[in-house]
C-alpha positions as CSV (number, residue, x, y, z in Angstrom):
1,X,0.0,0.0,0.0
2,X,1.4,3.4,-1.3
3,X,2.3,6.7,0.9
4,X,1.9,9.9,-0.7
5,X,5.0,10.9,-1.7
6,X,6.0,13.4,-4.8
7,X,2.3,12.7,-6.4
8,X,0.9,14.8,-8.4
9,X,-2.2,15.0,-10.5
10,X,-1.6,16.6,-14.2
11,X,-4.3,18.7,-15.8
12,X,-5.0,19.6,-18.7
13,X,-3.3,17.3,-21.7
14,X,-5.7,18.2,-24.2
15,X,-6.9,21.5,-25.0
16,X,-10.6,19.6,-24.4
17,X,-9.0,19.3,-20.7
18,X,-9.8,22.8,-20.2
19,X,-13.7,22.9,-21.1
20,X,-14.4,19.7,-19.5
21,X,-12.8,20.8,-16.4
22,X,-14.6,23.7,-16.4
23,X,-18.3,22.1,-16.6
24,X,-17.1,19.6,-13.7
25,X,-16.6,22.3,-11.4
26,X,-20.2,23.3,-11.4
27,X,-21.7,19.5,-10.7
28,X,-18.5,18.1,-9.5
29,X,-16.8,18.8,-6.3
30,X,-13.8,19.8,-7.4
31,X,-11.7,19.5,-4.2
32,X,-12.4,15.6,-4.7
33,X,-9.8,16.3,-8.0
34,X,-7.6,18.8,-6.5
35,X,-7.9,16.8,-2.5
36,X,-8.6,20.4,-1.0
37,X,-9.3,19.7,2.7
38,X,-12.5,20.6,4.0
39,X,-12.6,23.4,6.9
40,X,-12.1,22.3,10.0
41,X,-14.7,21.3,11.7
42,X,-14.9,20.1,15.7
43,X,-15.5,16.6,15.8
44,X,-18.4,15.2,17.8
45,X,-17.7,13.0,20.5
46,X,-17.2,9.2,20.4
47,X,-20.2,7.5,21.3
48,X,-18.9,4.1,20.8
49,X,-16.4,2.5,23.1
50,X,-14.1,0.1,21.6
51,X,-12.6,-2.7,23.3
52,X,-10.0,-1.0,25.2
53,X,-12.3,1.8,26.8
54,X,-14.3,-1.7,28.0
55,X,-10.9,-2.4,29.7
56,X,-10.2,0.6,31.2
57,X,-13.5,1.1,32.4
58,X,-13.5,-2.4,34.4
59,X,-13.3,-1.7,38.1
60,X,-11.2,-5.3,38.2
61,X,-7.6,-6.3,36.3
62,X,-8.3,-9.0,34.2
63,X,-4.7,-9.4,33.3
64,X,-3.7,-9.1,37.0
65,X,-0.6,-10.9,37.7
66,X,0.4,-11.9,34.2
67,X,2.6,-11.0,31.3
68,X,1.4,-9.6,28.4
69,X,2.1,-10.0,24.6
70,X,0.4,-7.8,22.6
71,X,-0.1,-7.2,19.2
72,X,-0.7,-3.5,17.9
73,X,-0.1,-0.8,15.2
74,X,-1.3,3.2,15.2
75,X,-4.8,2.2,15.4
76,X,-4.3,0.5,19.0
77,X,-5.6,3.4,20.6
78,X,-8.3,4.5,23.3
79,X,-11.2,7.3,22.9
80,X,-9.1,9.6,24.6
81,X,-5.8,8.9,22.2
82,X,-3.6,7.0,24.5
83,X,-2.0,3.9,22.9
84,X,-2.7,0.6,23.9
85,X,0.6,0.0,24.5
86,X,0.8,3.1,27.1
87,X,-2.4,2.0,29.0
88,X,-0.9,-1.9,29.6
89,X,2.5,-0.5,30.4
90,X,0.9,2.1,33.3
91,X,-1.1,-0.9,34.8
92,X,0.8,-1.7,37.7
93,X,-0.5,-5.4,38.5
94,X,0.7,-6.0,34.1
95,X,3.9,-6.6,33.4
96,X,4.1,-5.9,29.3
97,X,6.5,-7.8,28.1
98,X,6.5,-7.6,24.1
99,X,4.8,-5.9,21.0
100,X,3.8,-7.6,18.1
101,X,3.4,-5.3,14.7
102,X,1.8,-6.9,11.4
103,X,1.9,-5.5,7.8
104,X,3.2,-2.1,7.5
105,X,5.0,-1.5,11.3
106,X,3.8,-0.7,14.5
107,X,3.1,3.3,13.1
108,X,1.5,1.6,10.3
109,X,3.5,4.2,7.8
110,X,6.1,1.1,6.1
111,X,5.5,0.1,2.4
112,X,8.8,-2.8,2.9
113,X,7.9,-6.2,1.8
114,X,9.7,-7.1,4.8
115,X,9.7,-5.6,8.2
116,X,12.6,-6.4,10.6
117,X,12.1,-6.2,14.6
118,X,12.4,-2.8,16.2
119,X,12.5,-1.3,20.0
120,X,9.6,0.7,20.9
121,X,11.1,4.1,22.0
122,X,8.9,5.3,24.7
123,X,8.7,1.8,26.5
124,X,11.8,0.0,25.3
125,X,9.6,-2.7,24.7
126,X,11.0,-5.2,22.0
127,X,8.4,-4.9,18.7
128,X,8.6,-8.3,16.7
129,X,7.5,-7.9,13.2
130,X,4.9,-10.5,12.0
131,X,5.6,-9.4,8.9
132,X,9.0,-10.3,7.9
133,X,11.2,-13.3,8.1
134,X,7.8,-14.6,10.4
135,X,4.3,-14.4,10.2
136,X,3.5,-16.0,12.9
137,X,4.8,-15.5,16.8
138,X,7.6,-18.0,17.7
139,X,8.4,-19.9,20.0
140,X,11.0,-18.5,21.5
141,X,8.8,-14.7,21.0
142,X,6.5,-16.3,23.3
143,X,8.2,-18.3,25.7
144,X,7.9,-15.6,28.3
145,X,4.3,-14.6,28.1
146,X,1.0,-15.9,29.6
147,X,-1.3,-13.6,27.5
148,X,-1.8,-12.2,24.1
149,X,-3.6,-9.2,23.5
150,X,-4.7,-8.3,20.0
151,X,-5.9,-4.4,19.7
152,X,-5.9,-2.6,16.1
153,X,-8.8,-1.5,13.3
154,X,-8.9,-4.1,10.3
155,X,-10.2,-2.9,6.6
156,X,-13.7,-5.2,7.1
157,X,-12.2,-6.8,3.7
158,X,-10.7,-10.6,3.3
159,X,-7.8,-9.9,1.4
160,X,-6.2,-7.4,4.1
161,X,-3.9,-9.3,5.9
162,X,-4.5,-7.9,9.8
163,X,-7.2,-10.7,9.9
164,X,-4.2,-13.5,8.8
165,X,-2.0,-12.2,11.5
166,X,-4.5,-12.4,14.3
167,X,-5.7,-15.8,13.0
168,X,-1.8,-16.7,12.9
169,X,-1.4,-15.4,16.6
170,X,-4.5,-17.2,17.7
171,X,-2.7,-20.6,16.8
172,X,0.5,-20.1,18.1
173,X,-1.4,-18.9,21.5
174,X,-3.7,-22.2,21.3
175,X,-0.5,-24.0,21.0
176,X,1.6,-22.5,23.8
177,X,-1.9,-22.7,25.9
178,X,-1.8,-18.9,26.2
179,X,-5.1,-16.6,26.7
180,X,-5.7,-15.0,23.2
181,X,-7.7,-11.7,24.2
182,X,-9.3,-9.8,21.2
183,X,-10.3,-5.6,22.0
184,X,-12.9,-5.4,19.7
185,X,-13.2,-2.6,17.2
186,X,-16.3,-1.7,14.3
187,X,-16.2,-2.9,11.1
188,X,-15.5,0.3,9.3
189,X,-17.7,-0.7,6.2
190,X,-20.5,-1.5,8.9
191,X,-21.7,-4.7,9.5
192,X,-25.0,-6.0,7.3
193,X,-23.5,-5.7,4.0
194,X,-21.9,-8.8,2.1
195,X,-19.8,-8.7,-0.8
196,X,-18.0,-10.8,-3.2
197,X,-17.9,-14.1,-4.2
198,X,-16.7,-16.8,-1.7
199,X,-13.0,-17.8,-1.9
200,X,-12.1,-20.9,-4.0
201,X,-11.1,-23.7,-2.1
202,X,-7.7,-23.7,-3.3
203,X,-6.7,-20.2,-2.7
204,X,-5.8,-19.5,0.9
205,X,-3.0,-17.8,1.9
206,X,-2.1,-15.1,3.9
207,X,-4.1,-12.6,1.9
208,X,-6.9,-14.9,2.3
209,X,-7.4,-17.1,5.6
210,X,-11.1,-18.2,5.4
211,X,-13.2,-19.2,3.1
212,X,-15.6,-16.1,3.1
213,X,-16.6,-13.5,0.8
214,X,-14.3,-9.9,0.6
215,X,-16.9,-8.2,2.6
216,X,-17.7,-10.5,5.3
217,X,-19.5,-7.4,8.3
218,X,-17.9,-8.9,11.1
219,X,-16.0,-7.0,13.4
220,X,-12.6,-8.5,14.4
221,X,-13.7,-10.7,17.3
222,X,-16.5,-11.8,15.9
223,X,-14.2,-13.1,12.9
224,X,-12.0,-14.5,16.0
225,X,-14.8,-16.4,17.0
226,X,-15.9,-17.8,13.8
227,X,-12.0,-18.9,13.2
228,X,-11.8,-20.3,16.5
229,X,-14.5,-22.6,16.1
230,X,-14.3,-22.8,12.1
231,X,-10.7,-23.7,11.9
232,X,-11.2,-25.8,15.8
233,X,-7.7,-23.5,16.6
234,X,-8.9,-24.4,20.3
235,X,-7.7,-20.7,21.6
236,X,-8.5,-19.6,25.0
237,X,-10.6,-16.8,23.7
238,X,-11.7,-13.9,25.8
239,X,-13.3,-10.5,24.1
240,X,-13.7,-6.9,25.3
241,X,-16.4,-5.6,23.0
242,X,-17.7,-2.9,21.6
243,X,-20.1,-0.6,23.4
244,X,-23.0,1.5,21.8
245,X,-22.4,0.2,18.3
246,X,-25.4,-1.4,16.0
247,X,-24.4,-3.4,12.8
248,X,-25.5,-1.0,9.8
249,X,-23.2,1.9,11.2
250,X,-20.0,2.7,9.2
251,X,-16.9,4.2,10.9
252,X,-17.8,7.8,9.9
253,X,-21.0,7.1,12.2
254,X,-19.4,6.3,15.3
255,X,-17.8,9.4,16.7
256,X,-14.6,7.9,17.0
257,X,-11.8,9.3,15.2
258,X,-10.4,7.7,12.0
259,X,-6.6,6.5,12.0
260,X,-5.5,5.2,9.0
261,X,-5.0,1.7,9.3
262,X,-2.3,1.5,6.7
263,X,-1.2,4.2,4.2
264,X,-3.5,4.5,1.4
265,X,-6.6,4.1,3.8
266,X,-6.4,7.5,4.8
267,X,-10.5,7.8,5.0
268,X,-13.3,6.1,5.6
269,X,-14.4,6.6,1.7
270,X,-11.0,5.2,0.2
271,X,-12.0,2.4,2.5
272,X,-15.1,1.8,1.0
273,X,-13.8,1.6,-2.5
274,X,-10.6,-0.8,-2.0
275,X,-12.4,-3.7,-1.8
276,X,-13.4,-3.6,-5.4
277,X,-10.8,-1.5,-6.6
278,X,-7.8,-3.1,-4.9
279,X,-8.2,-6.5,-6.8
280,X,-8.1,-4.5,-10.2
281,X,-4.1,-3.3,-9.5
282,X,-3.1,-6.8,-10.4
283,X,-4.4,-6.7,-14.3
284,X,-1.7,-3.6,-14.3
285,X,-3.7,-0.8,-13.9
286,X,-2.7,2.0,-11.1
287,X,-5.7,2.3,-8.4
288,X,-3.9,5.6,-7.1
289,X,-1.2,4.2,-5.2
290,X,1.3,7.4,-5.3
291,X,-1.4,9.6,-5.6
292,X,-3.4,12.0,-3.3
293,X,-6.8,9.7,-3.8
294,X,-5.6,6.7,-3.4
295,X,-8.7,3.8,-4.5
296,X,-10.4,7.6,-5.5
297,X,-8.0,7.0,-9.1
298,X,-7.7,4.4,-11.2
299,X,-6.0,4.1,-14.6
300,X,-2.8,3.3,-16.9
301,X,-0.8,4.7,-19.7
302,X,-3.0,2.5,-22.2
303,X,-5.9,3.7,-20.8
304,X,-8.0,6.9,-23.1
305,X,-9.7,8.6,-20.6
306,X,-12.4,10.3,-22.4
307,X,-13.9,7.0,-23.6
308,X,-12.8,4.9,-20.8
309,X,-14.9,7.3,-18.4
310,X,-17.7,7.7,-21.1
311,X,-17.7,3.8,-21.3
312,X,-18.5,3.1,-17.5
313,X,-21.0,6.2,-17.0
314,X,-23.1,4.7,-19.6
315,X,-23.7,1.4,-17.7
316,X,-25.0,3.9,-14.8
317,X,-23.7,1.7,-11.7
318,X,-25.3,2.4,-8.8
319,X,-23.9,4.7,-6.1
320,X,-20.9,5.9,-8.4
321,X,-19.8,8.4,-11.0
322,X,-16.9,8.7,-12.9
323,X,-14.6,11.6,-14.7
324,X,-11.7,11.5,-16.8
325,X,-8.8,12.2,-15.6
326,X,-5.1,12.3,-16.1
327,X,-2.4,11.7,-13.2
328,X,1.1,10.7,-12.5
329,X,1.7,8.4,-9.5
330,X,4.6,7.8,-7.7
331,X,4.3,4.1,-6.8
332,X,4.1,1.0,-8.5
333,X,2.6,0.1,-10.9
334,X,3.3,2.8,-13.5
335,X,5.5,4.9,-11.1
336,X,6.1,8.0,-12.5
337,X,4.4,7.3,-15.7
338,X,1.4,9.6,-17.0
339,X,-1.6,8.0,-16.7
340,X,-5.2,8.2,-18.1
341,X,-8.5,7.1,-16.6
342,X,-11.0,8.1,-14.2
343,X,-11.8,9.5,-10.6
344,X,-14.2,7.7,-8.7
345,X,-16.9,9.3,-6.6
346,X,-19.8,7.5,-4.3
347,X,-22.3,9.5,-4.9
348,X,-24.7,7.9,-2.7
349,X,-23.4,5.0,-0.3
350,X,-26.7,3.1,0.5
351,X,-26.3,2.0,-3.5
352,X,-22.6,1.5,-4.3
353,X,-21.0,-1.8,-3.9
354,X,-17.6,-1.9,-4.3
355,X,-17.7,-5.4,-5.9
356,X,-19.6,-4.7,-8.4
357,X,-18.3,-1.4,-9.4
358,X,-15.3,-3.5,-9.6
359,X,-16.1,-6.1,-11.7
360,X,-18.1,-3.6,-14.0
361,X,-14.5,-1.6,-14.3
362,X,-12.7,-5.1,-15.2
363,X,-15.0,-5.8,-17.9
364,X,-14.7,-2.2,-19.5
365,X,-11.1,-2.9,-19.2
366,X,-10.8,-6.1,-21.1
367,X,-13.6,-5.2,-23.6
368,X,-11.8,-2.0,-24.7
369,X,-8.1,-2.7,-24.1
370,X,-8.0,-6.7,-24.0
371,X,-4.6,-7.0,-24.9
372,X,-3.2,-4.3,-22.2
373,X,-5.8,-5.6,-19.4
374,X,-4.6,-8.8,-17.2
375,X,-7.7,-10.5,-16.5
376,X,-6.8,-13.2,-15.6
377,X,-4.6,-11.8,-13.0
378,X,-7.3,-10.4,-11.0
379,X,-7.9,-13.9,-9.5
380,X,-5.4,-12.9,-7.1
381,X,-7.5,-11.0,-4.7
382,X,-11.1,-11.9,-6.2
383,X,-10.5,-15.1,-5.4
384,X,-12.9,-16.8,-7.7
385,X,-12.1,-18.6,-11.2
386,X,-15.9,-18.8,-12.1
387,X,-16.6,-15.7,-11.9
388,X,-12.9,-14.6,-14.0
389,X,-14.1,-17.1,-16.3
390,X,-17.6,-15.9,-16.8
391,X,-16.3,-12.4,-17.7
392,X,-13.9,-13.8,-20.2
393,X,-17.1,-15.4,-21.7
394,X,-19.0,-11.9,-22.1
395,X,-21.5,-12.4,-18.8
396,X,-22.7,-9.5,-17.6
397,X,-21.0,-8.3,-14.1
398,X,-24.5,-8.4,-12.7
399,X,-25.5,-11.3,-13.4
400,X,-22.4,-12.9,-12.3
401,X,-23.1,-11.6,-9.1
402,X,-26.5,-12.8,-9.0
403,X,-24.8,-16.7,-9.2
404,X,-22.9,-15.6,-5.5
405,X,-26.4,-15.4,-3.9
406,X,-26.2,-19.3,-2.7
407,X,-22.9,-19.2,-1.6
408,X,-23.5,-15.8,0.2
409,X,-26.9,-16.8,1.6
410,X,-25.0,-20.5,3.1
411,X,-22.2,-17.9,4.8
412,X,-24.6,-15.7,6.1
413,X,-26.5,-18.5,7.8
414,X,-22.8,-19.6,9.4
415,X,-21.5,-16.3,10.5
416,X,-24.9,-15.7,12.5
417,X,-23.3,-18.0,14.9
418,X,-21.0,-15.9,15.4
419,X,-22.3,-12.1,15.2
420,X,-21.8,-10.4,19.1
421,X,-24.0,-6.9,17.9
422,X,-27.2,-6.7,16.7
């Protein structure tokens, strides 16, 4: 995932630029375009409670007496700001021992393939990447610890690889017979919506634990429990949950205060359009990786952005318009390159599914520009050789999503087991 570094966004490259850029600042909002920050405005307060303001509130130490592991990033914080790791470290019947970091650091800022071991500086605490040389906790990490605490904000999608790690921590706690404690946090995409098809039986990995669709609306303990009994890991699980949170809220409705879970999540909105655009980088197309809008962008040198963004207006998705635009990101792939395609805009969030929006792009993008588009490559992160296969037959994105309703309607049924909100 990119930072936003030396990006830029190019306009005009045609002297048709100019006029179209013109009539787009009257029904457009062009600070989407030009990422002007809104004023400031006071932010109301949180009226959810996350996991760790359930701790602190407890009048009891539940971790009284033992030594604690836990496993953190940036988002690892309480309502009032204070880092997990701060309000373990203050407790004076804990004894925090270690920090565990997954994909992108503990400050959640690294875009390294690799992630070596650190020192936290304010504690001193050892950090021990889980994304490096391991990806799960070893032995020796855990010889000296009785129980693991897992506290940060996952992306609500299957592909993002926070939910590996904890499932990876959860079986090397069941195997050490160490207490596996989850701080619960909202599903930022809120939690009645499914999306996607259901992973292939064949494709797990550590972008892809369970079989599940990409948007599964659970909330990070309720995916522990469903792994716990699922996957019969046999952890000692114990939950802090959420307070004051119902299912169909989104992150933006909570009060609590966004932190960017990893760097091109930067809002709630780019959050809401990875999980369809994410899967697209792989057929070589940017998604705005080394741009300002990261997810908000999406295009490639081959791309003709005129017809490209006339193309997917005319097959009026729902929730969603797009614009032409031309940009130059700073990341792979295409780094540095100028690129043509379109911004993306929800227009109305109760409509757009980022799935389908998507899988409506991919088709565009093999239809016009099949020998430049890897469709096949999608697979990846989609997860589904059906439905790549249907699309290379023609079928219509829709009604390829219709053909997920079984398979969505059997997970639903399963995960109901294991829902903790109503």
């Amino acid at each position: 995932m990119g930072h936003n570094r030396a990006s830029r966004l190019v306009f005009p490259f045609r002297s048709q630029w100019i006029v179209l850029l013109v009539i787009f600042a009257g029904a457009w909002d062009f600070k989407v375009l030009l990422r002007i920050p809104p004023g400031q405005q006071a932010a109301p307060p949180a009226r959810v409670q996350t996991g760790i303001d359930v701790y602190e509130s407890m009048n009891s130490e539940p971790f009284a007496g033992k030594r604690v592991g836990l496993i953190t990033n940036q988002t690892g914080v309480d309502s009032q700001g204070r880092r997990t790791i701060d309000v373990l470290a203050s407790r004076m019947d804990v004894k925090l021992v270690a920090l565990f970091s997954p994909e992108h650091g503990i400050f959640g800022t690294s875009e390294d393939r690799s992630i070596r071991d650190s020192a936290d500086r304010a504690t001193q605490l050892p950090v021990y990447s889980l994304y490096g040389e391991t990806r799960k906790p070893t032995d020796e990490m855990l010889k000296n610890i009785d129980v693991l605490v897992f506290d940060m904000q996952d992306a609500g999608v299957r592909f993002y690889t926070y939910v590996t790690t904890m499932a990876y921590c959860m079986e090397a706690a069941a195997k050490h017979h160490i207490q596996f404690v989850v701080m619960d946090r909202p599903d930022p995409l809120g939690g009645d919506v499914l999306e996607g098809p259901m992973l292939d039986s064949d494709r797990r990995s550590f972008a892809a634990y369970f079989p599940m669709p990409i948007r599964y609306a659970m909330t990070i303990a309720e995916l522990a429990k469903m792994f716990n009994a699922e996957n019969h890991i046999g952890a000692d699980l114990q939950i802090f949950p959420l307070r004051n949170w119902n299912r169909h809220e989104a992150y933006d409705e909570t009060g609590l205060t966004w932190i960017a879970p990893s760097p091109n999540l930067q809002t709630v909105i780019q959050t809401f359009l990875y999980p369809g655009l994410e899967v697209l980088q792989a057929g070589d197309v940017s998604v705005g990786r080394g741009t300002e809008g990261p997810f908000e962008i999406l295009g490639a040198p081959w791309v003709h952005a005129l017809e490209f963004a006339s193309e997917l207006g005319r097959r009026q998705i729902p929730g969603v318009e797009f614009k032409p635009v031309q940009f130059i990101p700073s990341q792979d792939p295409h780094r540095s390159k100028t690129c043509e395609g379109v911004t993306i805009r929800i227009r109305d969030r109760g409509l757009f599914r980022s799935i389908r929006t998507g899988l409506e792009i991919a088709d565009v993008l093999h239809r016009m520009y099949p020998e430049r588009f890897q469709l096949e490559k999608i697979v990846a992160l989609l997860g589904s050789q059906s439905s790549i296969d249907r699309l290379k037959r023609g079928d219509r994105p829709a009604d390829i999503i219709s053909g997920w309703a079984a398979d969505l309607d059997k997970f639903r049924r399963l995960r109901e087991k294991y829902l903790l909100y109503d």
